[in-house]
C-alpha positions as CSV (number, residue, x, y, z in Angstrom):
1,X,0.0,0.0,0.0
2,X,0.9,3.6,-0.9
3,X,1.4,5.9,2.4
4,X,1.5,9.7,3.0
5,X,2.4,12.1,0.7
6,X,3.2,9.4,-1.8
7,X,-0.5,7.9,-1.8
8,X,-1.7,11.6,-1.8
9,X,0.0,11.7,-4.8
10,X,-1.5,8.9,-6.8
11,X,-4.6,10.1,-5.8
12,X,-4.3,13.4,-7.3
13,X,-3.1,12.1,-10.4
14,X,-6.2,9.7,-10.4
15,X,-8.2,12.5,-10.1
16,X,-5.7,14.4,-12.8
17,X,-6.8,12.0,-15.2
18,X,-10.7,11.5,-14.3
19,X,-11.2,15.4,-14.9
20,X,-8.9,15.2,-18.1
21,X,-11.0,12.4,-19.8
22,X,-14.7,12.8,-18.0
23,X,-14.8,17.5,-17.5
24,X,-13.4,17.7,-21.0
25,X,-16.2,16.8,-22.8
26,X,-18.5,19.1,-21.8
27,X,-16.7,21.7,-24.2
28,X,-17.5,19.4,-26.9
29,X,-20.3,21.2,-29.0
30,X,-19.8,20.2,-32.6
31,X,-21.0,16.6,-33.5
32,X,-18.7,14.3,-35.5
33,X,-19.4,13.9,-39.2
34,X,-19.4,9.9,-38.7
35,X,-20.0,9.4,-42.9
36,X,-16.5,11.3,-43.5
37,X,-14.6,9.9,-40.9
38,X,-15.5,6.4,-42.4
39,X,-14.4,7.6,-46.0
40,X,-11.0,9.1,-44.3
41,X,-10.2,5.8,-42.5
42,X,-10.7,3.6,-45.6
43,X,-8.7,6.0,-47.6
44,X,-5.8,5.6,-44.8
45,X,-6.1,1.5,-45.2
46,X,-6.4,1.8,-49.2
47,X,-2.9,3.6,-49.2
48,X,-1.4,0.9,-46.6
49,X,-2.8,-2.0,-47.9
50,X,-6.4,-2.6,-49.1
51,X,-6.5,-6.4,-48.6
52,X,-5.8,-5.8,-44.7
53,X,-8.4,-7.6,-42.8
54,X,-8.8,-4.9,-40.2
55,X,-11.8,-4.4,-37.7
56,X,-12.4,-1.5,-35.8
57,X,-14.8,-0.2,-33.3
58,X,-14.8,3.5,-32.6
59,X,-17.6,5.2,-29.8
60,X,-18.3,8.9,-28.2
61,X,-18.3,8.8,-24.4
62,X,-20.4,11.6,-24.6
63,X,-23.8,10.0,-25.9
64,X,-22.7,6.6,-26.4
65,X,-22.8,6.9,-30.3
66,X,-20.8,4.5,-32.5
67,X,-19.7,7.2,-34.9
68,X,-17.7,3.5,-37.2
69,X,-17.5,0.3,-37.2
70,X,-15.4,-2.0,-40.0
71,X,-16.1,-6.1,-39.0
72,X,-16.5,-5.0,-35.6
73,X,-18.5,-8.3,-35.1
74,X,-15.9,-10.2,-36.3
75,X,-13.4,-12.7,-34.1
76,X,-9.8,-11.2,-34.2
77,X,-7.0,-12.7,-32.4
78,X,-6.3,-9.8,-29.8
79,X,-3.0,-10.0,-28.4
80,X,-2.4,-8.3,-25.3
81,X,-5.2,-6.4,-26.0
82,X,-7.1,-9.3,-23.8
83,X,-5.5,-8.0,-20.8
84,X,-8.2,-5.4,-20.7
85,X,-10.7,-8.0,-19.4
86,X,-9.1,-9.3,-16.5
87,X,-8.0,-5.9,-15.6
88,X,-11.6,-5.0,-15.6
89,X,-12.9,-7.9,-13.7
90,X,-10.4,-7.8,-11.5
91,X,-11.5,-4.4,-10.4
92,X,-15.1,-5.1,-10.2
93,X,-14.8,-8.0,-8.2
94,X,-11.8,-7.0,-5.9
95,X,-11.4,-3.5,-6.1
96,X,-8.6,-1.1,-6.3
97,X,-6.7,-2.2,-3.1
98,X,-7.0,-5.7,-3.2
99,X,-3.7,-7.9,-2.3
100,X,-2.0,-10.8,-2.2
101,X,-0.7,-12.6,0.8
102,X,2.4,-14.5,1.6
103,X,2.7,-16.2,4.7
104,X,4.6,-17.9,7.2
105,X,2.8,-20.3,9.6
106,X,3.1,-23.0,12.0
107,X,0.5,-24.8,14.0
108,X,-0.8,-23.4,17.2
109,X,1.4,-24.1,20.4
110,X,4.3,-25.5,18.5
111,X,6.5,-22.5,19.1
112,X,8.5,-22.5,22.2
113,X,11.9,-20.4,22.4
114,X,14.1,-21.1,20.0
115,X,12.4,-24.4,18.3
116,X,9.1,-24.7,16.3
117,X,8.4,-28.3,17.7
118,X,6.2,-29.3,14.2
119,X,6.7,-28.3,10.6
120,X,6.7,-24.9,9.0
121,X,4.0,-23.5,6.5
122,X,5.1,-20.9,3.7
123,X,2.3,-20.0,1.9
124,X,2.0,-18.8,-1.5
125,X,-1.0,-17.2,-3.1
126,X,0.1,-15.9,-6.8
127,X,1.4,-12.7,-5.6
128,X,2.6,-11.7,-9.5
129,X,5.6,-9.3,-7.9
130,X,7.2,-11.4,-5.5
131,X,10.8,-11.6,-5.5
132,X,14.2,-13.0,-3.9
133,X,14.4,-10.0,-1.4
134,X,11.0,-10.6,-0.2
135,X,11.3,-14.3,0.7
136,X,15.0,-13.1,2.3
137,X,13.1,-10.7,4.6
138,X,10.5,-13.0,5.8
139,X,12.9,-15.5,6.4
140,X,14.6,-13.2,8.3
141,X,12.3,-12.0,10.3
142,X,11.2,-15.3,11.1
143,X,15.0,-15.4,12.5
144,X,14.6,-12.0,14.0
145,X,11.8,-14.4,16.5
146,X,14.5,-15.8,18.1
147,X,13.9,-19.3,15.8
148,X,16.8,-21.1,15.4
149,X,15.6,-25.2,14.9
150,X,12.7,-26.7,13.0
151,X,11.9,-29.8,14.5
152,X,10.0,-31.2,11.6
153,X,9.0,-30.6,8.0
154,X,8.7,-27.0,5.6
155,X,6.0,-27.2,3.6
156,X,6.0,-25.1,0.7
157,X,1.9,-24.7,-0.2
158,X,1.1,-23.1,-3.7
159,X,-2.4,-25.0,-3.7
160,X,-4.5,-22.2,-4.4
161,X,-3.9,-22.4,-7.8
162,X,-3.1,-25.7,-10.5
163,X,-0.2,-26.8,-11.6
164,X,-0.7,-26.3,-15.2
165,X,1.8,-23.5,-16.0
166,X,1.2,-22.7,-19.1
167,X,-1.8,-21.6,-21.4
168,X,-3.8,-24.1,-24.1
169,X,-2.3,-22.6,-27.6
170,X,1.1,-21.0,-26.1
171,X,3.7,-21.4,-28.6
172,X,6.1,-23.9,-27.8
173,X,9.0,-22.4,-28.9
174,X,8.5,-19.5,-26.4
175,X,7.8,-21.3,-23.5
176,X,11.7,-21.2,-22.1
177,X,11.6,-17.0,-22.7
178,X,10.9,-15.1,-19.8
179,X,7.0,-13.1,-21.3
180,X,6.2,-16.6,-21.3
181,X,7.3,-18.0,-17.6
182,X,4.7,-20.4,-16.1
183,X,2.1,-19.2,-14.0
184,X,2.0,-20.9,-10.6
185,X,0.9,-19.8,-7.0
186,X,4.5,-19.2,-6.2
187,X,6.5,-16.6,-8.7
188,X,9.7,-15.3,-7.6
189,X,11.9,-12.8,-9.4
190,X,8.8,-12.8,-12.2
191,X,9.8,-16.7,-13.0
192,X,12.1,-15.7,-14.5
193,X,16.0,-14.6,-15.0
194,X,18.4,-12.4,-16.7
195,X,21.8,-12.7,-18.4
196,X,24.1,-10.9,-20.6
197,X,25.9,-12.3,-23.4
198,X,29.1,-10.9,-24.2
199,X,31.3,-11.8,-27.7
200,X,34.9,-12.8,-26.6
201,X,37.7,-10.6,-28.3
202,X,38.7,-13.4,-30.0
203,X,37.2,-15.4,-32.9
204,X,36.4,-18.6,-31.8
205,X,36.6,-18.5,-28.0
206,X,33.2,-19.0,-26.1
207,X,31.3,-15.8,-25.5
208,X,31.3,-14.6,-21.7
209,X,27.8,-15.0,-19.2
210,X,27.2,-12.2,-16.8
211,X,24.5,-12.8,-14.7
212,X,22.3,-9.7,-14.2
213,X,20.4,-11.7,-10.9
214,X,21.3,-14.9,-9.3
215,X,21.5,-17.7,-11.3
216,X,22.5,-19.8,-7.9
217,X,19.5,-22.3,-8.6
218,X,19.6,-21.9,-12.5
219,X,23.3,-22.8,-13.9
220,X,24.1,-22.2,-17.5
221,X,26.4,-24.0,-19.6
222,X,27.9,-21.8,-22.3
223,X,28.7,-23.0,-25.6
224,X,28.4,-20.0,-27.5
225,X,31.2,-19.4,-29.7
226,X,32.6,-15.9,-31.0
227,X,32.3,-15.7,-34.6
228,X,33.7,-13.4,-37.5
229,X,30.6,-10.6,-38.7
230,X,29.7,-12.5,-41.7
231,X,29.3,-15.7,-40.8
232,X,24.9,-16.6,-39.8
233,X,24.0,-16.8,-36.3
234,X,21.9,-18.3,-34.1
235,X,21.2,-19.1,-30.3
236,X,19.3,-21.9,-29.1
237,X,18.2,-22.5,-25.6
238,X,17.5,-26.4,-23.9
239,X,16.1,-26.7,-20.0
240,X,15.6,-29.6,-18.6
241,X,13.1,-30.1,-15.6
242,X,15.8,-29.7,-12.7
243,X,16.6,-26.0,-14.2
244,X,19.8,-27.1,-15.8
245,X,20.2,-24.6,-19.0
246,X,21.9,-25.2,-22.2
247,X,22.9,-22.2,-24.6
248,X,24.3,-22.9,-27.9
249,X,25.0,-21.2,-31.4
250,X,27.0,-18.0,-32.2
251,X,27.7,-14.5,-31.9
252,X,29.3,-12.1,-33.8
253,X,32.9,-10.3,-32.6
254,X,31.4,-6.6,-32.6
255,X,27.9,-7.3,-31.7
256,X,27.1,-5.5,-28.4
257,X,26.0,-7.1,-25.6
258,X,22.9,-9.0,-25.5
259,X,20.4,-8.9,-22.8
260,X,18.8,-12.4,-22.6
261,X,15.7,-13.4,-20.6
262,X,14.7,-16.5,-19.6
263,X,11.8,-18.4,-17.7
264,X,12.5,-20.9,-14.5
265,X,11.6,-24.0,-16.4
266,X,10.5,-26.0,-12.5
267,X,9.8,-23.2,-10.5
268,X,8.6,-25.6,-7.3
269,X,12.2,-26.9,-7.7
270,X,13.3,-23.7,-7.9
271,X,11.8,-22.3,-4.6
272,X,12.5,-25.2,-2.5
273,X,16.3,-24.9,-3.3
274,X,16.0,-20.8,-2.7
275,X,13.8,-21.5,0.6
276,X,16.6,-24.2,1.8
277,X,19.2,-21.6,0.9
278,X,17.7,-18.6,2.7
279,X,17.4,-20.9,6.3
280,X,21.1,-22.1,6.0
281,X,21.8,-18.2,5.4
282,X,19.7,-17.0,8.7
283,X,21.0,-20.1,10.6
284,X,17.9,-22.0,10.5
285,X,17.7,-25.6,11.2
286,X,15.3,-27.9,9.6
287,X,15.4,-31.7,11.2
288,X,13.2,-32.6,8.4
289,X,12.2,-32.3,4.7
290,X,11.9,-29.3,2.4
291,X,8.7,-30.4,0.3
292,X,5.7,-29.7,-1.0
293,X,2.5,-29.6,1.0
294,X,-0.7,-28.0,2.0
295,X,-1.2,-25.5,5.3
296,X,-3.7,-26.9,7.9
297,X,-6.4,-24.7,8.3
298,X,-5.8,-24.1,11.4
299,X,-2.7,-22.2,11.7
300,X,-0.8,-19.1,13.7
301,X,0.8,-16.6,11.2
302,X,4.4,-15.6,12.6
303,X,5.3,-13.6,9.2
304,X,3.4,-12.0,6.4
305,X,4.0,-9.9,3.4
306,X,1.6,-8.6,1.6
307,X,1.9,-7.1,-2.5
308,X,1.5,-3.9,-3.8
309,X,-2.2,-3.1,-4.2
310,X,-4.2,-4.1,-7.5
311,X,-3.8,-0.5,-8.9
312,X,-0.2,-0.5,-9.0
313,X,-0.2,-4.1,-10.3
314,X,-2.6,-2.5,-13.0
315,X,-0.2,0.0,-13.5
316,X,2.8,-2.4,-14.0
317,X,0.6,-4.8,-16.0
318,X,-1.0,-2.8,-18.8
319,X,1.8,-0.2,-19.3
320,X,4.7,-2.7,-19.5
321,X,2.0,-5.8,-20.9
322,X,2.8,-7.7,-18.2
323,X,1.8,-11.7,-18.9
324,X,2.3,-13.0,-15.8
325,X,0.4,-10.1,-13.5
326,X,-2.0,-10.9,-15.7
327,X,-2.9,-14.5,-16.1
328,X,-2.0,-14.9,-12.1
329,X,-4.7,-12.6,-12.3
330,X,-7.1,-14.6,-13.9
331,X,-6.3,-17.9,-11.8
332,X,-6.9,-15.3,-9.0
333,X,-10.8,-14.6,-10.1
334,X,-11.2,-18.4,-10.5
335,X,-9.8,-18.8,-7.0
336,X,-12.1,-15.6,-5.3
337,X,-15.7,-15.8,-7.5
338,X,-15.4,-20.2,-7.2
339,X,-13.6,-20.1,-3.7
340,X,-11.9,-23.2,-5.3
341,X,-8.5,-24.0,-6.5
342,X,-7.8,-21.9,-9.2
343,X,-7.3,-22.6,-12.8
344,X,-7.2,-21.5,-16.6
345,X,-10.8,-22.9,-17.4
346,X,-12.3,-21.5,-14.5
347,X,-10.2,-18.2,-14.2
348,X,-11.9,-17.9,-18.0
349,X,-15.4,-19.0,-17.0
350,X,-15.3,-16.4,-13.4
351,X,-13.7,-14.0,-15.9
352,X,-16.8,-14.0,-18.4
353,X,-19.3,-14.3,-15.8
354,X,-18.2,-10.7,-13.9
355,X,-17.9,-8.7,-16.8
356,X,-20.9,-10.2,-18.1
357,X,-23.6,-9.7,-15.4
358,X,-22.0,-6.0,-15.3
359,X,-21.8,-5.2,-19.1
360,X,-23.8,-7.7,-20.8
361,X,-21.4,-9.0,-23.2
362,X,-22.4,-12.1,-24.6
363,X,-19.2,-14.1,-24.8
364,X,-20.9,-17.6,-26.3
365,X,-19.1,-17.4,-29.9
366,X,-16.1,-16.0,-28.3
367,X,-12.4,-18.0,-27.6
368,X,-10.6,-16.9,-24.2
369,X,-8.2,-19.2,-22.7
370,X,-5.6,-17.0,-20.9
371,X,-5.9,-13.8,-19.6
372,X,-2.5,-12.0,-21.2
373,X,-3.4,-12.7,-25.3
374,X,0.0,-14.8,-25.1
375,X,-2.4,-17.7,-26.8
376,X,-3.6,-18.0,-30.5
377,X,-6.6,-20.0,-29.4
378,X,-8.2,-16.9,-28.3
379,X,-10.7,-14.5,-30.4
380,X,-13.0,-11.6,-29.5
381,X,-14.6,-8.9,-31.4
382,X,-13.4,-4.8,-31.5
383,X,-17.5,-4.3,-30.7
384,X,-16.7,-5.8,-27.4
385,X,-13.3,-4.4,-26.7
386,X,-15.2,-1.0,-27.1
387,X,-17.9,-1.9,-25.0
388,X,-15.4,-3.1,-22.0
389,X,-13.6,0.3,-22.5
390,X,-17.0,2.3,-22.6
391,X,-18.8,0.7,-19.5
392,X,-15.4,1.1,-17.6
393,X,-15.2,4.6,-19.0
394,X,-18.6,5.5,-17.3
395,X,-18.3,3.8,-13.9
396,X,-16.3,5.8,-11.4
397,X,-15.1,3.2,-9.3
398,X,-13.0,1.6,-12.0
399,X,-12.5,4.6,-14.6
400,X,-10.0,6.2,-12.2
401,X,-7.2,3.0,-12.1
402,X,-8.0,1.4,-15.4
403,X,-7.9,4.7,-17.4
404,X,-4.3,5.6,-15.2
405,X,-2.8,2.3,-16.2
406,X,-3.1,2.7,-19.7
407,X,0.4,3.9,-21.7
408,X,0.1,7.5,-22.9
409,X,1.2,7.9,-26.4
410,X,4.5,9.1,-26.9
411,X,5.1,9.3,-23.5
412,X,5.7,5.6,-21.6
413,X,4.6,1.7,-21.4
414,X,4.4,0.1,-24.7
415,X,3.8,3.5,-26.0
416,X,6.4,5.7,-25.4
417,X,8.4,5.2,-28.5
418,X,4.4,5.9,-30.9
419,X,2.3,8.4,-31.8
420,X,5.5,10.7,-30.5
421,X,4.2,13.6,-31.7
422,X,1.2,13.4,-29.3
423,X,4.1,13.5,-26.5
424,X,2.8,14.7,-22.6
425,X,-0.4,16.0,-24.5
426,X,-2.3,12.9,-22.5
427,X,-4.9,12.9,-24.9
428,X,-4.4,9.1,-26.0
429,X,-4.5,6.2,-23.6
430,X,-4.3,2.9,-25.1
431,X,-3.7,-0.9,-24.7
432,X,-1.2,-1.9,-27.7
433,X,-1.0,-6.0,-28.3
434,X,1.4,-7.5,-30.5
435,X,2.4,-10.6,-32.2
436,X,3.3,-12.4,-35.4
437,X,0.7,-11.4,-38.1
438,X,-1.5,-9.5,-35.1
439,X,-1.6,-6.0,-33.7
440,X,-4.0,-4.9,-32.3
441,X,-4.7,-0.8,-29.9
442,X,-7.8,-0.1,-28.0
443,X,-8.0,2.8,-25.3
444,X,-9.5,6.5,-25.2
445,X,-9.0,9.4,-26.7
446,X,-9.5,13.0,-26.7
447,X,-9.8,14.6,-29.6
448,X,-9.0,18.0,-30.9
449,X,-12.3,19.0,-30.6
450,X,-12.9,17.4,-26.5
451,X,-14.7,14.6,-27.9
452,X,-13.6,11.3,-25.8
453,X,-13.5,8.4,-28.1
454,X,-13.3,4.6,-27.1
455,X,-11.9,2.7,-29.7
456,X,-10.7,-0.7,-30.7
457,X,-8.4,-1.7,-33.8
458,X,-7.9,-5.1,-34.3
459,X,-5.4,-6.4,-37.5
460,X,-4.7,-9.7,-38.2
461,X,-3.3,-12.0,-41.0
462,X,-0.5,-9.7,-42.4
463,X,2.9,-11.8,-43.4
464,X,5.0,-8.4,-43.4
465,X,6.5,-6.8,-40.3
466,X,4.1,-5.7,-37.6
467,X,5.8,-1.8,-37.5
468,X,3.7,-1.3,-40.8
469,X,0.5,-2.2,-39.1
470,X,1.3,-0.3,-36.1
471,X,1.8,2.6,-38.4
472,X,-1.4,2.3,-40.1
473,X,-3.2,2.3,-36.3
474,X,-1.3,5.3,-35.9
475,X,-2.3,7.2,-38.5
476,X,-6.5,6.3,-37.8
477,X,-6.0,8.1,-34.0
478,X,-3.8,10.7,-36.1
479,X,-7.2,11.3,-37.8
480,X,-9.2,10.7,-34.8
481,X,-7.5,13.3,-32.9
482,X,-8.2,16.0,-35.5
483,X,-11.5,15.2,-36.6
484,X,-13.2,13.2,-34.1
């Protein structure tokens, strides 16, 4: 949680933003001629390409009016566009300062001096953020109690959700990169970790490994070799299920550094080792196992840390397209509207069922299987993208984070480097969502003329690079802005 002047902050710029997209229109006097803007638009996609298969969905906040559609019925693979949904349900059905807990708890009466006289509890409930420093601290603090001997077994409990890491349709040739680390209840350091690849000065040699975070519990053998400029190269990446990690192929003498990513292939492996290694560090005795296992019910709590609240996971998780916020997310609305385990298929189902009852979508021809877009499988329509963006625009106790969370054109997130002419004008808010052969932006915008519009483009099926359909997005809100 955010605390004095800091919170007072945030809260000001909330209210920044709510005045800047909800005041603004009441200047707005002259209507939109919604038969030109149609002609304008198709003359932008004639010039870019003609064959595109492009839908779009474009709405005044002011009255509601869908001033275009173009196949705004139609199913589009969205990208990270998705993530607007459980963004939105996640507000409606835990609201802005939901958080998640981890925990540290033994059962009652087994703590006595120095020695906890039964078995340990660590708790983990999909906290999205939750990193190495984190787990150090509770550990420590659980040191700080004077414990110094475990007479029994740590359990490490990440029931709350399955074990199924990874999404239905995830490609699996992306699986071992860190935007597409498994989802489980316990994610540390994002899942994931980060090296840097540097050429040797010699051709030939093997290329040098600096590790940019521990890589303690996830040891790399190098066999990349330093190569002369014009010879082809590759890297290839194997991981086998106790975290071992293989890289192979080439670099070239005067390439620069390279900044590698990479997912925690066994991430219950993976905390188990890290938990055993933070007790040896604070002196910590365990007489029994380090395993997996579920918390009694009846428990006493002798350390807790809790996240950052849902808004600044928001934050995090639309401006930087976050997949893992997000589809811990949606295992999270499984888990609160089922108060059962949760899962993908009934993440999905809770998922459809909030925004629903609230907007009346009707998701029955629709695909959704993840929450982040990382999945081909899914398909919606710009129509309901639009009419996600205009419910949330009108309902104050969601406008306020989910309009904030958004990157600003020109200015940060996945939008910082677009639409750079619209730079700290904070007139376009929008969701970007990209892939191979889809890109798809839908957010707000206030036009010239203090119109707000809600508006969803959605491309797919293009074999060329995904900067020229970018452009041709950019160049509808271009015209947006100025006649809208």
């Amino acid at each position: 949680m955010l605390s004095g002047a800091k919170n007072i902050m945030f809260v000001s710029l909330r209210l920044f933003i709510v005045i800047i997209f909800l005041v603004n229109i009441s200047y707005a006097n002259q209507q939109v001629n919604a038969s030109k803007l149609g002609h304008e638009i198709q003359q932008i996609i004639n010039r870019v390409d003609p064959n595109v298969n492009i839908g779009m969905a474009i709405q005044t906040m002011k009255s509601n009016k869908i001033l275009f559609q173009r196949h705004a019925q139609r199913l589009y693979v969205p990208a990270s566009n998705l993530k607007l949904l459980p963004a939105t349900a996640s507000l409606l059905l835990l609201g802005p300062d939901f958080h998640f807990d981890t925990t540290i708890a033994v059962k009652p009466h087994t703590v006595h001096h120095h020695t906890i006289s039964g078995d340990l509890y660590i708790r983990f409930t999909g906290d999205p953020n939750l990193t190495m420093h984190d787990l150090n601290i509770m550990i420590k603090k659980l040191a700080s109690r004077g414990i110094r001997d475990i007479k029994g077994n740590v359990y490490i409990d990440n029931s709350v959700y399955d074990n199924k890491g990874f999404g239905h349709g995830w490609m699996w040739d992306e699986l071992n990169f860190e935007y597409a680390a498994p989802i489980n209840a316990i994610n540390i350091n994002h899942n994931s970790f980060y090296i840097k690849l540097i050429p040797a000065k010699h051709v030939g040699k093997l290329t040098r490994i600096k590790s940019l975070n521990s890589l303690k519990f996830t040891p790399i053998k190098n066999q990349v070799k330093t190569v002369a400029n014009n010879v082809q190269c590759d890297l290839d990446l194997d991981v086998n299920n106790q975290n071992h990690y293989l890289l192979t192929g080439c670099m070239h003498i005067n390439a620069n550094p390279k900044r590698l990513a990479f997912a925690v292939k066994n991430i219950e492996l993976y905390s188990k080792e890290l938990i055993n290694d933070l007790l040896k560090q604070h002196h910590i005795h365990v007489t029994g196992k380090i395993t997996k296992g579920i918390a009694h019910s009846k428990v006493t709590m002798l350390v807790e840390h809790r996240s950052k609240s849902l808004t600044i996971l928001l934050n995090q998780m639309l401006k930087e397209s976050d997949n893992l916020i997000a589809d811990s997310l949606l295992k999270n609305l499984g888990l609160r509207f089922y108060h059962q385990q949760g899962t993908w298929k009934n993440g999905v189902k809770a998922m459809k069922k909030i925004l629903d009852r609230s907007i009346r979508i009707n998701f029955n021809k629709d695909v959704i299987v993840d929450g982040a877009g990382l999945s081909r499988y899914n398909l919606i329509t710009p129509q309901q993208i639009s009419k996600i963006l205009t419910f949330a625009y009108h309902n104050f106790a969601i406008a306020p984070e989910l309009i904030a969370a958004l990157p600003i054109a020109g200015t940060d997130g996945t939008l910082h480097s677009r639409l750079t002419d619209f730079a700290n004008k904070n007139v376009i808010r929008a969701k970007t969502g990209t892939m191979s052969s889809v890109s798809t932006l839908s957010g707000y915008i206030q036009t010239k003329r203090h119109h707000i519009l809600a508006f969803s483009i959605m491309i797919n099926g293009f074999s060329s690079k995904a900067k020229k359909y970018q452009q041709l997005e950019d160049q509808i809100i271009r015209l947006l802005y100025r006649v809208g």
